[in-house]
C-alpha positions as CSV (number, residue, x, y, z in Angstrom):
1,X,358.6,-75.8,-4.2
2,X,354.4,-77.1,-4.2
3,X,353.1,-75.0,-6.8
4,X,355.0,-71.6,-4.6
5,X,354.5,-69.7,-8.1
6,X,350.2,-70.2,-8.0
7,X,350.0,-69.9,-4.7
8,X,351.3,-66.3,-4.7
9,X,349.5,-65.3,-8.0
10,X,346.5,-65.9,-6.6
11,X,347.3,-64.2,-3.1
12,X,348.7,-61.3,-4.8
13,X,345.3,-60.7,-6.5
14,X,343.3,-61.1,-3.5
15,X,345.1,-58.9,-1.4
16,X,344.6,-56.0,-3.9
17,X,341.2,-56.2,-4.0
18,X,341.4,-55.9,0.0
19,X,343.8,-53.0,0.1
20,X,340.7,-50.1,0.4
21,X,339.6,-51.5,3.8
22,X,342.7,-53.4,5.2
23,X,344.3,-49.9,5.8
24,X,341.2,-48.2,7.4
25,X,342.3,-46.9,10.8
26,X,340.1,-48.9,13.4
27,X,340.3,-48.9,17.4
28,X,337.3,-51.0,18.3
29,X,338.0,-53.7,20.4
30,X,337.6,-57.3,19.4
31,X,334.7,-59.4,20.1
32,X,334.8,-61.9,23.0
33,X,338.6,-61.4,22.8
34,X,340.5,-64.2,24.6
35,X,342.2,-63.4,27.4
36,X,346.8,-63.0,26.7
37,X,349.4,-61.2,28.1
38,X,349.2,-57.6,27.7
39,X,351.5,-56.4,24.7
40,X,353.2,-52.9,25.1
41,X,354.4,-53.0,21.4
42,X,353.3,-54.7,17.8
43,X,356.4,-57.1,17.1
44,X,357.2,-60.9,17.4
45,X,356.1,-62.6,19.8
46,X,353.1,-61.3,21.5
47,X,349.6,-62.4,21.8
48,X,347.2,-62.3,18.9
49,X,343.4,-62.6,19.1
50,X,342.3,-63.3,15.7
51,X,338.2,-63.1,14.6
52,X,337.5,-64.9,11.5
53,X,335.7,-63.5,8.7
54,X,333.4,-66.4,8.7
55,X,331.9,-65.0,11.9
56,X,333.7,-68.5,13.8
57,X,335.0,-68.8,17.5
58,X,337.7,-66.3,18.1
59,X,341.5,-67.9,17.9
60,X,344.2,-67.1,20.1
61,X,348.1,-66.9,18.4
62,X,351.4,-65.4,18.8
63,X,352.4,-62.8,16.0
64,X,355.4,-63.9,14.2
65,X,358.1,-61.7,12.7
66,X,357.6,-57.9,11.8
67,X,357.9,-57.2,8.1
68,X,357.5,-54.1,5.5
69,X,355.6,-55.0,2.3
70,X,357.3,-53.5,-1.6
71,X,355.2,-49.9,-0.5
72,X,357.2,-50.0,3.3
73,X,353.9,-51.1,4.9
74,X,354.3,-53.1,8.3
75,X,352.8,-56.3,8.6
76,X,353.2,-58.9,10.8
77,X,353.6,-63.5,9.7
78,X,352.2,-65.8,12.3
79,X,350.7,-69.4,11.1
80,X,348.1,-69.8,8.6
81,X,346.0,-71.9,10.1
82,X,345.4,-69.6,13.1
83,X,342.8,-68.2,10.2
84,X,341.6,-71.6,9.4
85,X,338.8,-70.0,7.6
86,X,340.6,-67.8,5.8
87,X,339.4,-64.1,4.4
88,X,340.1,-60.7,5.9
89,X,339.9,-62.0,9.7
90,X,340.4,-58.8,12.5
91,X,343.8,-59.2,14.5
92,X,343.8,-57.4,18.2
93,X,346.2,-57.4,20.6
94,X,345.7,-56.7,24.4
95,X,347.3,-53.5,25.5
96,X,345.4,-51.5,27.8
97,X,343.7,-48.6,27.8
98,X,340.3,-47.5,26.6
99,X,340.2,-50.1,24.9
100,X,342.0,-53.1,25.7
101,X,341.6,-54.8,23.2
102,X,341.9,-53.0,19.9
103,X,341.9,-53.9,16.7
104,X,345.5,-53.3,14.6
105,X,345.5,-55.4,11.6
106,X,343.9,-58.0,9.0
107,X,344.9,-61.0,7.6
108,X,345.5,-60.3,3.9
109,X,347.2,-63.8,3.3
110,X,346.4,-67.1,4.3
111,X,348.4,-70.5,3.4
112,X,346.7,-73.4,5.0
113,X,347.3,-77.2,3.5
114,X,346.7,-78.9,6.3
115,X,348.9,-80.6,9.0
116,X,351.5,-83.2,6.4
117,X,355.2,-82.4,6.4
118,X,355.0,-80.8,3.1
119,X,352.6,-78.7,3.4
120,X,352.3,-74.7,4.1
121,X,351.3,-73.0,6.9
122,X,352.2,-69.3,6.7
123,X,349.4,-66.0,6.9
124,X,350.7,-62.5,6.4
125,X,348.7,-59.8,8.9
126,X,348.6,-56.3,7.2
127,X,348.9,-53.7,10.3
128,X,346.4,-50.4,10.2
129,X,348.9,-47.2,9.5
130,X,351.1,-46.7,12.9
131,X,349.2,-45.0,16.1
132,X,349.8,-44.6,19.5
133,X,350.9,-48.3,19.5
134,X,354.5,-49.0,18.9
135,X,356.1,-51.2,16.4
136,X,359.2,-53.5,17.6
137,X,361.6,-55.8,16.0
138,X,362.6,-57.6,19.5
139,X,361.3,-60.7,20.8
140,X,361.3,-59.9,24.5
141,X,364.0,-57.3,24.6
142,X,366.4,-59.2,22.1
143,X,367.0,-57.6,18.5
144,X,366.2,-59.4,15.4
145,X,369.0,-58.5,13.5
146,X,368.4,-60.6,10.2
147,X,367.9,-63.7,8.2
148,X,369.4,-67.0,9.6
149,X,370.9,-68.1,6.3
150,X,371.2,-71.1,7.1
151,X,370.1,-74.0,9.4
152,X,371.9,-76.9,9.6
153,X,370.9,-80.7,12.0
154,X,372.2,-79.8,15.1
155,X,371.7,-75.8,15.5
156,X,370.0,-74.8,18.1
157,X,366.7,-72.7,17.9
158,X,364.4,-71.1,19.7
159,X,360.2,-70.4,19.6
160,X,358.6,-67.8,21.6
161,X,355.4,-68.2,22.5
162,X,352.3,-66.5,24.1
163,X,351.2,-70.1,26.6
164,X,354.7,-71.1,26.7
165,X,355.5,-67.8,28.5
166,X,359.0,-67.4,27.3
167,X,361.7,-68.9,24.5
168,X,361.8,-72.8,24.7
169,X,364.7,-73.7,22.8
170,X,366.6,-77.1,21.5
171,X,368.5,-78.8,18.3
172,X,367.1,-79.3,14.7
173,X,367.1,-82.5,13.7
174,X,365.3,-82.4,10.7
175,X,365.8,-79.6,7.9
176,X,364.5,-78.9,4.8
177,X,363.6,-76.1,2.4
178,X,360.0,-76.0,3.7
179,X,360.3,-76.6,7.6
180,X,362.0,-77.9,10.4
181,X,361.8,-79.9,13.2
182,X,363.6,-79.0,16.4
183,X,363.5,-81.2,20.0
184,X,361.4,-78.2,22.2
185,X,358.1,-78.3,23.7
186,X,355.3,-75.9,22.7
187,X,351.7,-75.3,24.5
188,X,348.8,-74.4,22.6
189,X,348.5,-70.9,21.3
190,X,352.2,-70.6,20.7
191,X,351.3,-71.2,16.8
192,X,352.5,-68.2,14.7
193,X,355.2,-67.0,17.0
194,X,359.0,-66.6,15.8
195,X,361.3,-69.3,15.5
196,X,365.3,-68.3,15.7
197,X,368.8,-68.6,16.2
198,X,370.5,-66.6,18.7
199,X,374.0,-65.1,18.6
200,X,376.8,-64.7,21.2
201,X,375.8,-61.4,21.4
202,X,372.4,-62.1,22.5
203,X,370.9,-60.6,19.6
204,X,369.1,-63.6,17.1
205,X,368.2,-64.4,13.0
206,X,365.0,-64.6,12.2
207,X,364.4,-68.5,10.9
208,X,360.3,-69.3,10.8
209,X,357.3,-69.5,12.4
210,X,356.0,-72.1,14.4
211,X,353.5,-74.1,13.3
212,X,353.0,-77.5,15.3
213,X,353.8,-79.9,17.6
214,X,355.3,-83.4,16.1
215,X,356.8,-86.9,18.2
216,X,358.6,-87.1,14.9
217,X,356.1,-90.4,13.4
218,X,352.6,-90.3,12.0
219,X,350.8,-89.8,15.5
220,X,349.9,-86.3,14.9
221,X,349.8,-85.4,18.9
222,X,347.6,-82.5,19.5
223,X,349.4,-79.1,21.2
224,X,347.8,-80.2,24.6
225,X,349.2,-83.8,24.8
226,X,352.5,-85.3,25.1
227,X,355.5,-84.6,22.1
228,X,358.7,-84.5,21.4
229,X,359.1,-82.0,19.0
230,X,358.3,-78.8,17.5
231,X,357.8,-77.4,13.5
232,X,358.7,-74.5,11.9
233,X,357.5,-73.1,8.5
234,X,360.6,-71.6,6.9
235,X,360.2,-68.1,6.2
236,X,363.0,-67.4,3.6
237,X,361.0,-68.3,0.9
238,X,358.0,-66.3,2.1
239,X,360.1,-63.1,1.9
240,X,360.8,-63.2,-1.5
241,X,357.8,-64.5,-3.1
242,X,355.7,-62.4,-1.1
243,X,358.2,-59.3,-1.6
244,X,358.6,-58.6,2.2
245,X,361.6,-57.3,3.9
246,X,362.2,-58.1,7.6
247,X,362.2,-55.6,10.0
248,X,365.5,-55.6,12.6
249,X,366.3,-53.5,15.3
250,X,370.0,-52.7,16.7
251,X,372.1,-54.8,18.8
């Protein structure tokens, strides 16, 4: 895998010198957040206003799976290039209350190459130590009960996302140890949100996070124009390198 072994040497640095201040409790509200759906839990699919550290234009995502770092920290994936800039950008979510838009987390890893099939797009959000906002491991009432471990042409996935209001869902037909590409439409600010398989049960495997829209050629259509497909960042390898383990809930 593209120089995986640097990548995470390097992130693994940086994120220890931001440790001090990325678990500071904090419950100012965002800047000039942009207005999502209203979120009564952290977990997988909900909205995500991000503020880069750069002092940029405020970025609306969806939060991808929930996750516990080696010291049992919760954090949260979504897409790296919803902190395009990178650094230690402010993550909110809209829930209400005093303050409706608070702050609960900081990006403490950012993987953004760019937009080619090979390359990565994957950020990790660190979450502020647990308050009076709850922590799930369901993507609109169904459990995420584990790792897909594997994802073959022809499975069928599914991507929640914040503008797509819901899970739009529809068959791989290209997969490979980086991403996928599935046949389901996404709107813009879906990037970041979970991408999975679900059981009989109802219940689903986690599988990756969505990342962008394709028509499966060179035409790079933006998220607001016509496609065909969608992409997923694979999130298997992300686990291990980054030492996470992904949080479930019960059936």
């Amino acid at each position: 895998m593209k120089n995986l072994i640097t990548r995470v040497t390097i992130a693994v640095v940086v994120a220890a010198i931001m440790v001090a201040t990325v678990w500071a409790s904090r419950t100012h509200p965002a800047g000039n957040p942009i207005p999502m759906p209203t979120a009564k839990a952290i977990g997988p699919g909900i909205g995500i206003n991000i503020s880069p550290a750069d002092g940029s234009e405020n970025i609306s995502c969806t939060a991808g799976f929930l996750v516990h770092t080696k010291d049992d920290r919760p954090a949260l994936l979504s897409a790296g290039h919803c902190n395009k800039p990178g650094g230690p950008a402010a993550v909110a979510i809209r829930h209400g209350g005093l303050f409706k838009y608070p702050v609960v987390g900081t990006f403490t890893e950012t993987i953004y190459d760019g937009n080619d099939w090979n390359d990565f797009d994957i950020g990790l959000i660190a979450l502020d130590p647990p308050g009076k906002i709850p922590l799930t491991a369901e993507i609109d009432g169904q459990p995420v009960v584990g790792l897909a471990e594997r994802v073959e042409i022809g499975d069928t996935v599914c991507h929640f996302g914040i503008r797509s209001g819901g899970a739009v869902c529809g068959p791989v037909v290209t997969s490979e140890e980086n991403k996928i590409r599935f046949a389901a439409t996404a709107k813009c600010g879906d990037s970041g949100g979970p991408v999975y398989k679900v059981r009989p049960d109802g219940s689903v495997e986690a599988v990756g996070i969505f990342t962008a829209v394709s028509n499966g050629d060179y035409s790079e259509p933006t998220c607001d124009g016509p496609h065909i497909y969608s992409v997923a960042q694979l999130i298997k390898p992300w686990l291990a390198a980054w030492e996470l383990t992904l949080a479930t809930a019960t059936p």
